[in-house]
Structure formats: structure tokens, C-alpha cells
N, CA, C and O atoms as CSV, one atom per row, in Angstrom:
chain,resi,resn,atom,element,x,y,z
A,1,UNK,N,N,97.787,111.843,112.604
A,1,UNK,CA,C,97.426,112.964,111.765
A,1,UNK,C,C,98.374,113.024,110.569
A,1,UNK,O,O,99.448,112.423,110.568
A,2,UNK,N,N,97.863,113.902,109.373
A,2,UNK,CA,C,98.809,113.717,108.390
A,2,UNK,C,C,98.416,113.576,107.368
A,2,UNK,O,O,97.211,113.324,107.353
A,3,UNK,N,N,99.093,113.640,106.022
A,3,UNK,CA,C,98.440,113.436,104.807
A,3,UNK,C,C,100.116,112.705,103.796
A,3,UNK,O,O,100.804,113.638,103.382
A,4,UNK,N,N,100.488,111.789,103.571
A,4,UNK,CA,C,101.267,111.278,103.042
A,4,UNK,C,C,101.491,110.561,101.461
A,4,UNK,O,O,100.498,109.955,101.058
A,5,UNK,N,N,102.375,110.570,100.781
A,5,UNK,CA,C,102.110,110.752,99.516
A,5,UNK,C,C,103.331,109.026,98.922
A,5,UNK,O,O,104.501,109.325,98.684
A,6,UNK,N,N,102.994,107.658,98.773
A,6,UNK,CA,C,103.875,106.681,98.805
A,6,UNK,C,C,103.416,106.014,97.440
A,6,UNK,O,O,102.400,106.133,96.756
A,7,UNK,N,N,104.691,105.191,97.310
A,7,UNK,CA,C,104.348,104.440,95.901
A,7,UNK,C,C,103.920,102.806,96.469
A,7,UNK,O,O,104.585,102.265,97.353
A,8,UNK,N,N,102.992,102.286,95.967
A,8,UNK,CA,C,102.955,101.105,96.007
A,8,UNK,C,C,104.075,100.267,94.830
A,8,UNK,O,O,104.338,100.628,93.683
A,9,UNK,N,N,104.473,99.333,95.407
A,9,UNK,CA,C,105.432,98.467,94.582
A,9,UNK,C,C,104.920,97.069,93.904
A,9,UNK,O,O,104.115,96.216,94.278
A,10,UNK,N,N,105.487,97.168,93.101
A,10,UNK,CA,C,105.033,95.701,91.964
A,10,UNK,C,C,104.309,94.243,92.787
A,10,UNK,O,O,103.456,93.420,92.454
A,11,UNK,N,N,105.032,94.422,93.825
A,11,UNK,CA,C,104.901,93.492,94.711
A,11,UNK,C,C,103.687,93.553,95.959
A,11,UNK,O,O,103.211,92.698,96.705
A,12,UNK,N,N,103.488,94.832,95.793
A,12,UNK,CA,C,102.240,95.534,96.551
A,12,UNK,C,C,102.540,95.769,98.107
A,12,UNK,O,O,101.818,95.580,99.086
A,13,UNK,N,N,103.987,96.296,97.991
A,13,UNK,CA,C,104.425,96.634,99.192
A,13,UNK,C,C,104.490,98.142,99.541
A,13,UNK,O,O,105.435,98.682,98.966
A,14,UNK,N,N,103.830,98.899,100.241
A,14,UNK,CA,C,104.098,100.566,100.601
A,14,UNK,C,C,104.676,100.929,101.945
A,14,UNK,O,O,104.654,100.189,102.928
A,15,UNK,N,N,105.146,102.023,101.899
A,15,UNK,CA,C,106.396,102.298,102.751
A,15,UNK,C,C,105.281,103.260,103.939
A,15,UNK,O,O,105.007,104.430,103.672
A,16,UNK,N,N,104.887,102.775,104.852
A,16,UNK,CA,C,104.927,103.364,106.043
A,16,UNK,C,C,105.221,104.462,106.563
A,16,UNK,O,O,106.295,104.456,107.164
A,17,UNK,N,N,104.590,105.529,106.554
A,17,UNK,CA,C,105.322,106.769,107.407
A,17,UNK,C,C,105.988,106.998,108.294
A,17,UNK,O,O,105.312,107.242,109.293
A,18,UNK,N,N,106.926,107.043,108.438
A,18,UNK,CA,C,107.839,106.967,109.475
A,18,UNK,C,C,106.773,107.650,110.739
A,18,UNK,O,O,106.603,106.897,111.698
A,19,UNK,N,N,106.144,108.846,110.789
A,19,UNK,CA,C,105.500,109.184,111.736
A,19,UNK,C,C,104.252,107.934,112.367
A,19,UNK,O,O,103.944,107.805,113.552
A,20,UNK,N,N,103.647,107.053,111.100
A,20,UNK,CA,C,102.997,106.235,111.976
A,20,UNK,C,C,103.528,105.203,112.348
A,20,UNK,O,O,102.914,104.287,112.896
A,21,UNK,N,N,104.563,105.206,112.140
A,21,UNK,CA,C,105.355,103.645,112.286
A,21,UNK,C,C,105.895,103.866,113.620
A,21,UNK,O,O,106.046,102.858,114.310
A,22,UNK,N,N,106.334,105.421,114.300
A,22,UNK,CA,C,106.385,105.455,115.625
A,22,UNK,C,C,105.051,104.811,116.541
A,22,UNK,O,O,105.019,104.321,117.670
A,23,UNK,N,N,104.240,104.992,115.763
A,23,UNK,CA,C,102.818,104.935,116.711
A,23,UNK,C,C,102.313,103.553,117.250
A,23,UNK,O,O,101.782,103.024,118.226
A,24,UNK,N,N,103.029,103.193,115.462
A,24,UNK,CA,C,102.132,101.014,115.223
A,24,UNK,C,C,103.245,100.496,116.051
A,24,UNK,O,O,104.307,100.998,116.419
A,25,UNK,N,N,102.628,99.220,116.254
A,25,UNK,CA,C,103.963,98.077,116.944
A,25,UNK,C,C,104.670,97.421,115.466
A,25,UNK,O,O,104.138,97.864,114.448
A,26,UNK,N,N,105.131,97.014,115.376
A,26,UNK,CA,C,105.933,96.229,114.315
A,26,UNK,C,C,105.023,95.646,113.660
A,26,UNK,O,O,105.304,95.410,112.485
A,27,UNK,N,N,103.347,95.118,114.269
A,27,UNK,CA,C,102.360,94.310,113.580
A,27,UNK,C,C,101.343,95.105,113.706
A,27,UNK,O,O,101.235,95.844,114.684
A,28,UNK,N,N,100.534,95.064,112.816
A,28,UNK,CA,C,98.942,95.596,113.137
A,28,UNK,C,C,98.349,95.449,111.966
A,28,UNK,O,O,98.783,95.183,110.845
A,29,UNK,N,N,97.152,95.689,112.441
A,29,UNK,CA,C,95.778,94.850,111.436
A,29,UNK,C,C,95.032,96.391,110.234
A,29,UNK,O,O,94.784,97.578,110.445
A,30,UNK,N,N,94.928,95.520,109.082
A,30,UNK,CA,C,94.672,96.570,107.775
A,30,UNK,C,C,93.517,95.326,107.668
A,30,UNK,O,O,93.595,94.110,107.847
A,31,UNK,N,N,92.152,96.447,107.197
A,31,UNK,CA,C,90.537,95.699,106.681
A,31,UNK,C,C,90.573,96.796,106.004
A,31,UNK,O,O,91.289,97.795,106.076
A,32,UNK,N,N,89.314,96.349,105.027
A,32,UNK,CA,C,88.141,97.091,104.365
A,32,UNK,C,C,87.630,98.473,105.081
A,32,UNK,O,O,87.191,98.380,106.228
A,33,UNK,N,N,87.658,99.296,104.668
A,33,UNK,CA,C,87.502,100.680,105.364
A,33,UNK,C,C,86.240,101.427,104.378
A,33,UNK,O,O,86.132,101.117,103.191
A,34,UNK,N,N,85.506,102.232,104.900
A,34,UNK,CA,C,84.600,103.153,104.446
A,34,UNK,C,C,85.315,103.852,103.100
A,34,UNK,O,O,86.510,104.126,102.985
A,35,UNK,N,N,84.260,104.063,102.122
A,35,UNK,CA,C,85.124,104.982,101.142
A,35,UNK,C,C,85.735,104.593,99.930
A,35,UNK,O,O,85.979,105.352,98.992
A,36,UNK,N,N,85.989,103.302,99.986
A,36,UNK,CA,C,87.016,102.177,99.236
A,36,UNK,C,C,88.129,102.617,99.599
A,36,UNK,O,O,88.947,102.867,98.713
A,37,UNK,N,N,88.559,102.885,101.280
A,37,UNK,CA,C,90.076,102.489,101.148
A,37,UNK,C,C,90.435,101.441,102.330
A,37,UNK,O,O,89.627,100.647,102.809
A,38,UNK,N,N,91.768,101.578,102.709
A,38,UNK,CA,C,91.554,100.454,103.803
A,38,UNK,C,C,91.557,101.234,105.024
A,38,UNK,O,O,91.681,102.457,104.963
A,39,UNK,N,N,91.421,100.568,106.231
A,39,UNK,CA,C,91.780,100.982,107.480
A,39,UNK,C,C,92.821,100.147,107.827
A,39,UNK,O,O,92.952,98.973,107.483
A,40,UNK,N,N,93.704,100.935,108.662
A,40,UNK,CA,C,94.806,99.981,109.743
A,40,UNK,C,C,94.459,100.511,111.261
A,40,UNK,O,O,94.006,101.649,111.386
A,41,UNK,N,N,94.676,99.669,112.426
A,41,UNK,CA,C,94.250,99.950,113.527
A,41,UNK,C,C,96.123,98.961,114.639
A,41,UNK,O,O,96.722,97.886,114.607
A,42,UNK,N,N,96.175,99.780,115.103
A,42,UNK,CA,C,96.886,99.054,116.513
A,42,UNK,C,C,96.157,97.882,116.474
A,42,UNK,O,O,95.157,97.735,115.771
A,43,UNK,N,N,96.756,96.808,117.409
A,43,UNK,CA,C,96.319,95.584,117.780
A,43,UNK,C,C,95.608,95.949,119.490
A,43,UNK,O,O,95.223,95.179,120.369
A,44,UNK,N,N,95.650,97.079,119.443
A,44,UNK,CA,C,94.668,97.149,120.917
A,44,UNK,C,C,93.605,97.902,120.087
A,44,UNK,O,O,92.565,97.244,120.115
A,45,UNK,N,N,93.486,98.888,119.452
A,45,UNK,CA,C,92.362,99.643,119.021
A,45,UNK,C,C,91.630,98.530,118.283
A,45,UNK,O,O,90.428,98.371,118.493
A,46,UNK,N,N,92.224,97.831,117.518
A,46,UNK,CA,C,91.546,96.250,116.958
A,46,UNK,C,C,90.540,95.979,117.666
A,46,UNK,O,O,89.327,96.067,117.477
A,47,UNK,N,N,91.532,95.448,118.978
A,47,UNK,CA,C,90.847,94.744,119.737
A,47,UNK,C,C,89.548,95.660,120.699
A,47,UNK,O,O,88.716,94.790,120.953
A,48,UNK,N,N,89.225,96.547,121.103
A,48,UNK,CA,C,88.336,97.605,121.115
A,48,UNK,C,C,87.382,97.593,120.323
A,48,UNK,O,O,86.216,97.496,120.707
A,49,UNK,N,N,87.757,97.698,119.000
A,49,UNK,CA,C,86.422,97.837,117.630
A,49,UNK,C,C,85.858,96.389,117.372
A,49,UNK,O,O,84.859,96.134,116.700
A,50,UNK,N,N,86.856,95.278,118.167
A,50,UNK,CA,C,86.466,93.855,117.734
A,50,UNK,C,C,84.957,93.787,118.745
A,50,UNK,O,O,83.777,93.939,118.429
A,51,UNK,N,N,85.641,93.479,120.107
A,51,UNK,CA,C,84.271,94.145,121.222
A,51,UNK,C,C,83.058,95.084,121.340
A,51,UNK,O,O,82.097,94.908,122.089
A,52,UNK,N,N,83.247,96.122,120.480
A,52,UNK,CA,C,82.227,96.680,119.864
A,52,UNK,C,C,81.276,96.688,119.205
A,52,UNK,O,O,80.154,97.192,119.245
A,53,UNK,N,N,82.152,95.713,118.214
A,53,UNK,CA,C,81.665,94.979,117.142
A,53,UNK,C,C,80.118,93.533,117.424
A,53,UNK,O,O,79.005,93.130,117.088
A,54,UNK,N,N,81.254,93.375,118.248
A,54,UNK,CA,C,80.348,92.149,119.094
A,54,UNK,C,C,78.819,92.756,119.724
A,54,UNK,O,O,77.765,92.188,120.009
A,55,UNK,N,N,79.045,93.475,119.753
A,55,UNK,CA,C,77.402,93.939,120.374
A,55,UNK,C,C,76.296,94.076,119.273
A,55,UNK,O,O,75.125,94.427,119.416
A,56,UNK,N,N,76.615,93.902,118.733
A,56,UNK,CA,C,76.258,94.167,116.827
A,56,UNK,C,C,74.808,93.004,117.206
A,56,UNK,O,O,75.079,91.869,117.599
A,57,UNK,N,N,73.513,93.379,117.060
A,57,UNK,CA,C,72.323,92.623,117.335
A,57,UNK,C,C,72.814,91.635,115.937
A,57,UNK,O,O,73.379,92.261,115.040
A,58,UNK,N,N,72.602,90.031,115.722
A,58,UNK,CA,C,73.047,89.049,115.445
A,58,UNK,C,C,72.078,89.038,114.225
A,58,UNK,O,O,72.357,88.691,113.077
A,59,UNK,N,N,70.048,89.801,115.035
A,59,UNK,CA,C,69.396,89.508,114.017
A,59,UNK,C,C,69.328,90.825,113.402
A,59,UNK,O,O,68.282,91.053,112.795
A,60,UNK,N,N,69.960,91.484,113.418
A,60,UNK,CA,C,69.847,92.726,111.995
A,60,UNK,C,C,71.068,92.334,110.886
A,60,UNK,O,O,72.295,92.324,110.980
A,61,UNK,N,N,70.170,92.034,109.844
A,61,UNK,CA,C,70.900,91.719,108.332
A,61,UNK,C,C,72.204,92.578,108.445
A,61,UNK,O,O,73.318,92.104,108.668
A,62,UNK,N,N,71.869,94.153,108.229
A,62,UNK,CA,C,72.652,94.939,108.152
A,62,UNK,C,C,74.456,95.030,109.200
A,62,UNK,O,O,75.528,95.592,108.976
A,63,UNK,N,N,74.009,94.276,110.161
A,63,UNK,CA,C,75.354,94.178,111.444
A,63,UNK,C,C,75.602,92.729,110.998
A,63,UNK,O,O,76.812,92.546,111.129
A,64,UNK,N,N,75.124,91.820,110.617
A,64,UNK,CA,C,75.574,90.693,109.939
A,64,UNK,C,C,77.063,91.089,108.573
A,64,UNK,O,O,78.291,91.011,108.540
A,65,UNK,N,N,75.744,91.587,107.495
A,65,UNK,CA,C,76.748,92.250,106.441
A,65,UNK,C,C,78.376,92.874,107.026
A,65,UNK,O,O,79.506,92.387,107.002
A,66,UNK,N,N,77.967,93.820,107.393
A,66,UNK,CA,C,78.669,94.919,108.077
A,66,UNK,C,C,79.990,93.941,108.651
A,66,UNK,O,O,81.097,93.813,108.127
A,67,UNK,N,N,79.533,93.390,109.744
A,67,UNK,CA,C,80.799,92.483,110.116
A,67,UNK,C,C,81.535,91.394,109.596
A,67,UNK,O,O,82.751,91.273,109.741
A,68,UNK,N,N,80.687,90.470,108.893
A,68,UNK,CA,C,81.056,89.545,108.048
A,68,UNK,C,C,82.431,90.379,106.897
A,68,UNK,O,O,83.561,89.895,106.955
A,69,UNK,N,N,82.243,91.244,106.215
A,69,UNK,CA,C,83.496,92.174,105.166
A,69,UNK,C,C,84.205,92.758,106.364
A,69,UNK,O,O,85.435,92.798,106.337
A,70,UNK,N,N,83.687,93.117,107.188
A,70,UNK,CA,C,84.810,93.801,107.796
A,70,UNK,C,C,85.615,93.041,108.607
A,70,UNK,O,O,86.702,93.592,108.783
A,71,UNK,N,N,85.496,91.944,109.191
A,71,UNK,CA,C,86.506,90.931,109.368
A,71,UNK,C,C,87.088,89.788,108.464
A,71,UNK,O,O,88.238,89.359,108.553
A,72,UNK,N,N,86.184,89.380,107.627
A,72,UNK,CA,C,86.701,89.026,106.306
A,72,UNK,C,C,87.909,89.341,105.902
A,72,UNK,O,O,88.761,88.476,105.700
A,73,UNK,N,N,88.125,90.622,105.735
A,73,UNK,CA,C,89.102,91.351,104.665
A,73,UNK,C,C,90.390,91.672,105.904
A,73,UNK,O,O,91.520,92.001,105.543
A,74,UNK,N,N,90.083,91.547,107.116
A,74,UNK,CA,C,91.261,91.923,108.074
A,74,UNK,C,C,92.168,90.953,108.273
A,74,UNK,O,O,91.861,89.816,108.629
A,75,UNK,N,N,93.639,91.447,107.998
A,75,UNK,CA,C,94.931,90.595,108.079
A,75,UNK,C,C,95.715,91.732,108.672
A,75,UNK,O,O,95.739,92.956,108.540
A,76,UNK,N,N,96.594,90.467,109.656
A,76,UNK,CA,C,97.453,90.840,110.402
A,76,UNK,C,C,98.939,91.123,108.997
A,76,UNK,O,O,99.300,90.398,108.070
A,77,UNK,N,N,99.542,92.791,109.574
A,77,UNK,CA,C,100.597,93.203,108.778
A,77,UNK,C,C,101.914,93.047,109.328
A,77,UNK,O,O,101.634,92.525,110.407
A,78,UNK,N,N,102.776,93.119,109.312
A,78,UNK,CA,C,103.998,93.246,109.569
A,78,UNK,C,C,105.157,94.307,109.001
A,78,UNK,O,O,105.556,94.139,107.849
A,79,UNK,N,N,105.711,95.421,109.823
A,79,UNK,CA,C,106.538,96.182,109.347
A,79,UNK,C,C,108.039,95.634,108.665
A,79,UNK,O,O,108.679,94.920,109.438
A,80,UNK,N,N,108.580,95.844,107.513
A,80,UNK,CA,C,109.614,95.449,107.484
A,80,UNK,C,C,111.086,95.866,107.820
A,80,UNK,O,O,111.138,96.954,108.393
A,81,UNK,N,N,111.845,95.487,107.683
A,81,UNK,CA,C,113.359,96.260,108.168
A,81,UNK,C,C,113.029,97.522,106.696
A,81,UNK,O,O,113.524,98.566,107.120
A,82,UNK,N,N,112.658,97.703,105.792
A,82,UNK,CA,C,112.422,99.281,105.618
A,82,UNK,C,C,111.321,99.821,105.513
A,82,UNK,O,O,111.084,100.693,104.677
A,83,UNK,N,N,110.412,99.338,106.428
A,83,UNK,CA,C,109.796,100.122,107.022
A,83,UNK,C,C,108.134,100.071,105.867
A,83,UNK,O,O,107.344,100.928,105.470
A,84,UNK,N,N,108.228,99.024,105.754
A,84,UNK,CA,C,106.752,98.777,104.061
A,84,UNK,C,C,106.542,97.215,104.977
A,84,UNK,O,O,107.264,96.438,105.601
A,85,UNK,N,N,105.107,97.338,104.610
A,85,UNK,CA,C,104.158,96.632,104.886
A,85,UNK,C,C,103.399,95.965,103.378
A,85,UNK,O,O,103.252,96.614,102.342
A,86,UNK,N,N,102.972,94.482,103.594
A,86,UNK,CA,C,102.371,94.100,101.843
A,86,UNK,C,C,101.181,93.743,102.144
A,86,UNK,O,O,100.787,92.761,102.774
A,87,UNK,N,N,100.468,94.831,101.527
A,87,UNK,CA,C,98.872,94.742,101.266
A,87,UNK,C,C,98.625,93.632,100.362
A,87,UNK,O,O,99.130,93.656,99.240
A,88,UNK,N,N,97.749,92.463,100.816
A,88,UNK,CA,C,97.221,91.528,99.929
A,88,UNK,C,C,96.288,91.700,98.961
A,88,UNK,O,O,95.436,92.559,99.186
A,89,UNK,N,N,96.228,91.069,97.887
A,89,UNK,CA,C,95.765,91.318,96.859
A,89,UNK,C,C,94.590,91.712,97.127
A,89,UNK,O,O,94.226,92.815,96.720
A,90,UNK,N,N,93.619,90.781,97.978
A,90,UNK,CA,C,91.859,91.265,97.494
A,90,UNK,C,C,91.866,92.452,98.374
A,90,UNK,O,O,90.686,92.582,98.700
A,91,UNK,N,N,92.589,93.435,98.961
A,91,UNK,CA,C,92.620,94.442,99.782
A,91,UNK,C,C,92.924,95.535,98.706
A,91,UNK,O,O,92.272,96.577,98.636
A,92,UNK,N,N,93.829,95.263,97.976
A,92,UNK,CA,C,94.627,96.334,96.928
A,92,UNK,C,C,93.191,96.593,95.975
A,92,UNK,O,O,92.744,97.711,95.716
A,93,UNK,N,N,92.437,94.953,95.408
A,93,UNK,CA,C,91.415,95.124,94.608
A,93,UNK,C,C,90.144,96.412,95.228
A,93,UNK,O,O,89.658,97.465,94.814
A,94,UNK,N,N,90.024,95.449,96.544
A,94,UNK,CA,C,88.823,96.410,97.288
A,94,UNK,C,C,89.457,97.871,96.811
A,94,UNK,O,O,88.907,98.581,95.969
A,95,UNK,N,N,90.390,98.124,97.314
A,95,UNK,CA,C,90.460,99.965,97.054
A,95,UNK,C,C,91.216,100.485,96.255
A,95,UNK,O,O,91.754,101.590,96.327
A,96,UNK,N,N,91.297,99.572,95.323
A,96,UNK,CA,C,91.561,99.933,93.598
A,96,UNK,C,C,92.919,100.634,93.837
A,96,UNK,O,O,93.138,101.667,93.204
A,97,UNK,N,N,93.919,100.126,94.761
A,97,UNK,CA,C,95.150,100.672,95.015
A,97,UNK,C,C,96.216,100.449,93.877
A,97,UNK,O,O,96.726,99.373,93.562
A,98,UNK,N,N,96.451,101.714,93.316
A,98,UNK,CA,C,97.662,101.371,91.730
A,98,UNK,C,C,98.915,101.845,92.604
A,98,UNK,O,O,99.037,102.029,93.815
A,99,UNK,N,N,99.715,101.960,91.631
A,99,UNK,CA,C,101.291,102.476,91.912
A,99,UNK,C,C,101.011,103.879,93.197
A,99,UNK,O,O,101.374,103.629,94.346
A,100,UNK,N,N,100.566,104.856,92.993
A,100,UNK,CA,C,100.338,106.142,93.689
A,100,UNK,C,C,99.363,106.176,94.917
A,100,UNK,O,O,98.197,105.895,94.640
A,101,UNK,N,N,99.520,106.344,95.658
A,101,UNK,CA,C,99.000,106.105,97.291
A,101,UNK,C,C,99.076,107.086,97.780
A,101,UNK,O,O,99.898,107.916,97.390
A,102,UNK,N,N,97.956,107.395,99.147
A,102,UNK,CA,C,98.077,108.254,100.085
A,102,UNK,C,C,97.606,107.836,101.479
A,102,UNK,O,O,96.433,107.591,101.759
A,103,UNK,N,N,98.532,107.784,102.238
A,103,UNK,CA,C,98.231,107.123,103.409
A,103,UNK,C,C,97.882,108.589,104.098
A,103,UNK,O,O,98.343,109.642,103.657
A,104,UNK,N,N,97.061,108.512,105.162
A,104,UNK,CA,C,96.431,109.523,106.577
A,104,UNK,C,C,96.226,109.378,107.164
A,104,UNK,O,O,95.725,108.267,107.335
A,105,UNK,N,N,96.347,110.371,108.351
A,105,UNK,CA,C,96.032,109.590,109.813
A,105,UNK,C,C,94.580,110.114,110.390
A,105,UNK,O,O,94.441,111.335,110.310
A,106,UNK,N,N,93.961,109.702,110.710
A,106,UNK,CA,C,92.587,110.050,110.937
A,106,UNK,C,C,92.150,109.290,112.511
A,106,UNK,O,O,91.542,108.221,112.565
A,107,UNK,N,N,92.583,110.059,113.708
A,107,UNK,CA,C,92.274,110.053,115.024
A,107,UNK,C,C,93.038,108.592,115.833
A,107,UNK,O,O,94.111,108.507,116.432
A,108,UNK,N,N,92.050,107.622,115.568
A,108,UNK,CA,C,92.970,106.019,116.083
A,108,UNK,C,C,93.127,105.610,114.975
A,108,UNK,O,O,93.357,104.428,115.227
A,109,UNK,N,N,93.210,105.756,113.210
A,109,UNK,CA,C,93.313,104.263,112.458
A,109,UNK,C,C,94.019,105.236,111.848
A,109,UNK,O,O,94.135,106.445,112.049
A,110,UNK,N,N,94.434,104.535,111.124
A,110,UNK,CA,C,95.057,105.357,109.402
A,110,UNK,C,C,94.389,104.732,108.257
A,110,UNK,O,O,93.843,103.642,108.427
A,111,UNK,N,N,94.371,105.312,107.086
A,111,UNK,CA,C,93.347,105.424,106.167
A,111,UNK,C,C,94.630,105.188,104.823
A,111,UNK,O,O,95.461,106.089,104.706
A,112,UNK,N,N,94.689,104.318,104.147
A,112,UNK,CA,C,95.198,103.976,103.090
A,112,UNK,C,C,94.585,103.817,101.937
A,112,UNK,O,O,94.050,102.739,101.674
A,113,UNK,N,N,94.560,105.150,100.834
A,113,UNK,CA,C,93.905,105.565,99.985
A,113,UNK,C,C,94.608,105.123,98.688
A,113,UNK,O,O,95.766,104.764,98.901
A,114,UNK,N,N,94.272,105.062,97.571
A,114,UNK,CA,C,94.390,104.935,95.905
A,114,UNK,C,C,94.391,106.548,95.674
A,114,UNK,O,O,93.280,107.053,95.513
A,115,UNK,N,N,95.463,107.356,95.643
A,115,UNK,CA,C,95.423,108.746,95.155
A,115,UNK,C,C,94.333,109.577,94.385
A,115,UNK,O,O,93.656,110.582,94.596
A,116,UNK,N,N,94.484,108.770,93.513
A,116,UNK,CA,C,93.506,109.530,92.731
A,116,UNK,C,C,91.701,109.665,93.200
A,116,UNK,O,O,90.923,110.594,92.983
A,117,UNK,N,N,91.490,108.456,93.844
A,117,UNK,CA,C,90.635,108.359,94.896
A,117,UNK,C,C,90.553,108.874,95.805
A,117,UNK,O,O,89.459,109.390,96.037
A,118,UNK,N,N,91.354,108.981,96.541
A,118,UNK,CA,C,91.594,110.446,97.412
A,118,UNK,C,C,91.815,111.907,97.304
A,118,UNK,O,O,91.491,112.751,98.139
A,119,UNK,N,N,92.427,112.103,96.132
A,119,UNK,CA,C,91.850,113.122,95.185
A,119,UNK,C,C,90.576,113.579,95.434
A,119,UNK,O,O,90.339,114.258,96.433
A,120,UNK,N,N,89.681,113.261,94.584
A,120,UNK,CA,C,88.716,113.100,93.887
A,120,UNK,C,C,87.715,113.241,95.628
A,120,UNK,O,O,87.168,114.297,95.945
A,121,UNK,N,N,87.677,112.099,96.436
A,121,UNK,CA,C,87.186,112.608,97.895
A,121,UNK,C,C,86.801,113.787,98.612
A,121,UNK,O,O,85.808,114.309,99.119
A,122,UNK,N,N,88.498,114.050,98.358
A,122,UNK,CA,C,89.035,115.683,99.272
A,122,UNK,C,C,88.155,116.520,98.535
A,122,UNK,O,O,87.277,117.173,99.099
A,123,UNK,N,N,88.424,116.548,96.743
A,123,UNK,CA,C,87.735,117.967,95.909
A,123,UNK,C,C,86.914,118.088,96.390
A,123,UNK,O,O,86.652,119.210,96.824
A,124,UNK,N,N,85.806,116.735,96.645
A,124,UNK,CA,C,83.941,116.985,96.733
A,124,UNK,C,C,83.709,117.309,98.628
A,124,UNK,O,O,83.072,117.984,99.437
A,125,UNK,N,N,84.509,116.506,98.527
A,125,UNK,CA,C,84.342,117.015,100.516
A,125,UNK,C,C,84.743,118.570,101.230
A,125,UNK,O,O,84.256,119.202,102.168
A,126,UNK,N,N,85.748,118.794,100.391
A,126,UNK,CA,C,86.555,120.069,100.664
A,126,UNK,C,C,85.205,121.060,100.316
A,126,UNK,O,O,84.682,121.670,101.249
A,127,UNK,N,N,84.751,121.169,99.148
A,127,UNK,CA,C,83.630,121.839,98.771
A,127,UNK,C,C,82.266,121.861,99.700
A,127,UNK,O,O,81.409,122.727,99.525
A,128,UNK,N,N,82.156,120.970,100.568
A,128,UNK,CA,C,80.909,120.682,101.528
A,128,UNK,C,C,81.693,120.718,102.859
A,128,UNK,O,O,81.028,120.423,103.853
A,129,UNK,N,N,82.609,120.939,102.992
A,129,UNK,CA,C,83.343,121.148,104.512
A,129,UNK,C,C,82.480,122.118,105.544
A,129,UNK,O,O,82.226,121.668,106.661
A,130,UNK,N,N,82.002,123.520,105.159
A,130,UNK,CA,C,81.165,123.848,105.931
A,130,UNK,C,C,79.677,123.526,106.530
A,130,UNK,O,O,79.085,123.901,107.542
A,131,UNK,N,N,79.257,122.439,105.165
A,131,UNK,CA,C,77.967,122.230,105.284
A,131,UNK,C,C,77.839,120.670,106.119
A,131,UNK,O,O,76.835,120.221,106.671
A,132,UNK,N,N,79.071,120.095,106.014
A,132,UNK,CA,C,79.214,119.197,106.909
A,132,UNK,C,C,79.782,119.316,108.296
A,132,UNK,O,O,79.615,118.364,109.058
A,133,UNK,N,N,80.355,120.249,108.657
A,133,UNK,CA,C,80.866,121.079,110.112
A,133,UNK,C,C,79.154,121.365,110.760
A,133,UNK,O,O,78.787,120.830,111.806
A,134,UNK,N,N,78.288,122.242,109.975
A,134,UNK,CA,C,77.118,122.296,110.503
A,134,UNK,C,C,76.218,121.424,110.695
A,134,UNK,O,O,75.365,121.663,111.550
A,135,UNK,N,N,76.164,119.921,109.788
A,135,UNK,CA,C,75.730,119.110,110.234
A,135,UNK,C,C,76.124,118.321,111.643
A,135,UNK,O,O,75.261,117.707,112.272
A,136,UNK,N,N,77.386,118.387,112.040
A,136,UNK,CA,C,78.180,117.704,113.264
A,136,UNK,C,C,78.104,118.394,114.253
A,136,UNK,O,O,78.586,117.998,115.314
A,137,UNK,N,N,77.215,120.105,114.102
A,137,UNK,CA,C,77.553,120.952,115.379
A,137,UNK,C,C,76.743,120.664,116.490
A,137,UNK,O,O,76.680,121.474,117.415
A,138,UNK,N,N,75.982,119.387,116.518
A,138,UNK,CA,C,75.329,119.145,117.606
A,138,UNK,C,C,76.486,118.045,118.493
A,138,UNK,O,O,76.054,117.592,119.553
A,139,UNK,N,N,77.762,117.675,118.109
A,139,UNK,CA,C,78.702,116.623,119.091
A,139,UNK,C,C,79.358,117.868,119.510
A,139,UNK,O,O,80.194,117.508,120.337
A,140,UNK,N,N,79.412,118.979,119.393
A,140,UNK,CA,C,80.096,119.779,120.153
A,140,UNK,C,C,81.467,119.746,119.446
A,140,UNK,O,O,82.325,119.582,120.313
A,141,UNK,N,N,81.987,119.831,118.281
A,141,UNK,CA,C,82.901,120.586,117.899
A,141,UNK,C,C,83.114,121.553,117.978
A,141,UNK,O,O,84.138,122.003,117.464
């Protein structure tokens, strides 16, 4: 959980929240995420969404697409002794990540946003928050 506010570096390295960095192991996997930002997942929740994944009918175009980018774009990360991880380039491109970042934690993954993109998200979502609570009130929130 969380909403965090980091600089990406020249080098395209961002500093980790100390709160999720309790959570991750020293390694874990960052893909292509909904939204244009990325996702990061544990190397067990990975491995969970990988198996999931797999059930994906072979002949629907759409679970083809779908999986093909979303494992595509997934690389294994590594924490460093301070605590920043380096997003590779066609990852930074996918979610148009500049200097200003916002990392979040959102249930099992964390969500690594382009600020101003996340910005811009929150305004329009924040504004439909009730009308999207009533769309979800059938999972029993």
C-alpha cells in the first residue's frame, strides 16, 4: 500500500521504497502493466500470474497478444546496496518514465508510474470513484 514520490536517474535507476523493499526479495520481476505503467511482482506472485497465464486458450488472438507483451517486456530486477533498481530502456519508453516518478502499492504488485501520468489518472479516476465503487458492488466490497 502507499503512494510514493522518487526521482528517476540519468541512468534510469529509482530508489525503492524502503516499505516495499521490506516486502521484495533482493530480486523481482518489473513488465508492462495496464495504464502505461509498469508492474513489479515477487518472484512467487510471478510465478502464480505465470500459471495463470498459461491457461490463456492458445486460440484466442486476444490471450496470444496479451501474453506475448506481457512477458516480452518482463525482466528480472535486482535491489542495490542503496536500495534502486534499473529500469531498462524499452520499459522506461513503454511508460514514458522522465526524471519524476511515483511508485504504489496496489494489493500483490506495485505499480511504477511517470508522475505526471499518474497525476492526470488519479484527477479523472478520483472524479468517477463513486461511480466506479458502484460498478464493483456486485464482488462484495
Amino acid at each position: 500500500m502507499g503512494e510514493y514520490k522518487h526521482n528517476l536517474d540519468t541512468k534510469g535507476r529509482i530508489i525503492v521504497p524502503s516499505k516495499f523493499r521490506e516486502l521484495l526479495d533482493e530480486q523481482f520481476v518489473i513488465t508492462r502493466g495496464l495504464d502505461r505503467c509498469l508492474f513489479a511482482y515477487t518472484e512467487d506472485e510471478w510465478s502464480r500470474i505465470e500459471e495463470k497465464l498459461k491457461t490463456l486458450p492458445l486460440t484466442k488472438k486476444d490471450a496470444r497478444k496479451f501474453t506475448r507483451l506481457f512477458f516480452s517486456g518482463a525482466t528480472n530486477v535486482e535491489i542495490d546496496k542503496q536500495g534502486r533498481i534499473n529500469i531498462p530502456q524499452n520499459l522506461r519508453e513503454y511508460a514514458g518514465l522522465s526524471k519524476d516518478c511515483t511508485v504504489i502499492g496496489v494489493s500483490s504488485r506495485i505499480e511504477i508510474w511517470d508522475s505526471s501520468s499518474w497525476e492526470d489518472f488519479y484527477t479523472e479516476s478520483e472524479d468517477n470513484f463513486e461511480d466506479i465503487a458502484e460498478d464493483l458492488i456486485d464482488f462484495d466490497l
